[in-house]
N, C-alpha and C positions, 0 to 999 in steps of 0.2 A: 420375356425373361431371357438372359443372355446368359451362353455356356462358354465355357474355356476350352470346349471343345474336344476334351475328352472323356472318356466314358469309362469308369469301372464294369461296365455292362458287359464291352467289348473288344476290354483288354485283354490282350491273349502272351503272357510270355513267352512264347514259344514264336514269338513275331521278331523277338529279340534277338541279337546275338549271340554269342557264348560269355563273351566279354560283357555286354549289355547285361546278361541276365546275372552274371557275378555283381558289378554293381550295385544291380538292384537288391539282390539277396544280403548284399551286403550293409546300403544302406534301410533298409524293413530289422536289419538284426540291430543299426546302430538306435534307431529311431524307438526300436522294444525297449534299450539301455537305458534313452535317456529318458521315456515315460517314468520308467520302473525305478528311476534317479529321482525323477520330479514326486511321485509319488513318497518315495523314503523320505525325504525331504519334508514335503507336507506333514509327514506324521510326526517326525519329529518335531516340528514347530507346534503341533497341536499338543505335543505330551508339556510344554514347556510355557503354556498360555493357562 
C-alpha cells in the first residue's frame, strides 16, 4: 500500500515557520468556510425537493 508520505501522526506545526504556519492557519479557517458553505447549500436544496 502506497503513502504520499506524509503523516498526520507526525506532523508538528511548530516544524513550520511563522509565515508557514500563518498560511496554514489560514488555509484550515478557509477550508472550515467552505465546508460550512457546502453544507448550507445542501440544506437548502433539500428544503426545496
Amino acid at each position: 500500500m502506497g503513502t504520499s508520505g506524509h503523516s498526520l501522526d507526525t506532523f508538528n506545526i511548530a516544524d513550520l515557520t511563522p509565515e508557514q504556519q500563518r498560511i496554514l492557519i489560514e488555509i484550515r479557517r478557509r477550508k472550515t468556510e467552505l465546508l460550512l458553505e457546502i453544507q448550507f447549500a445542501d440544506e437548502l436544496q433539500l428544503t426545496y425537493y
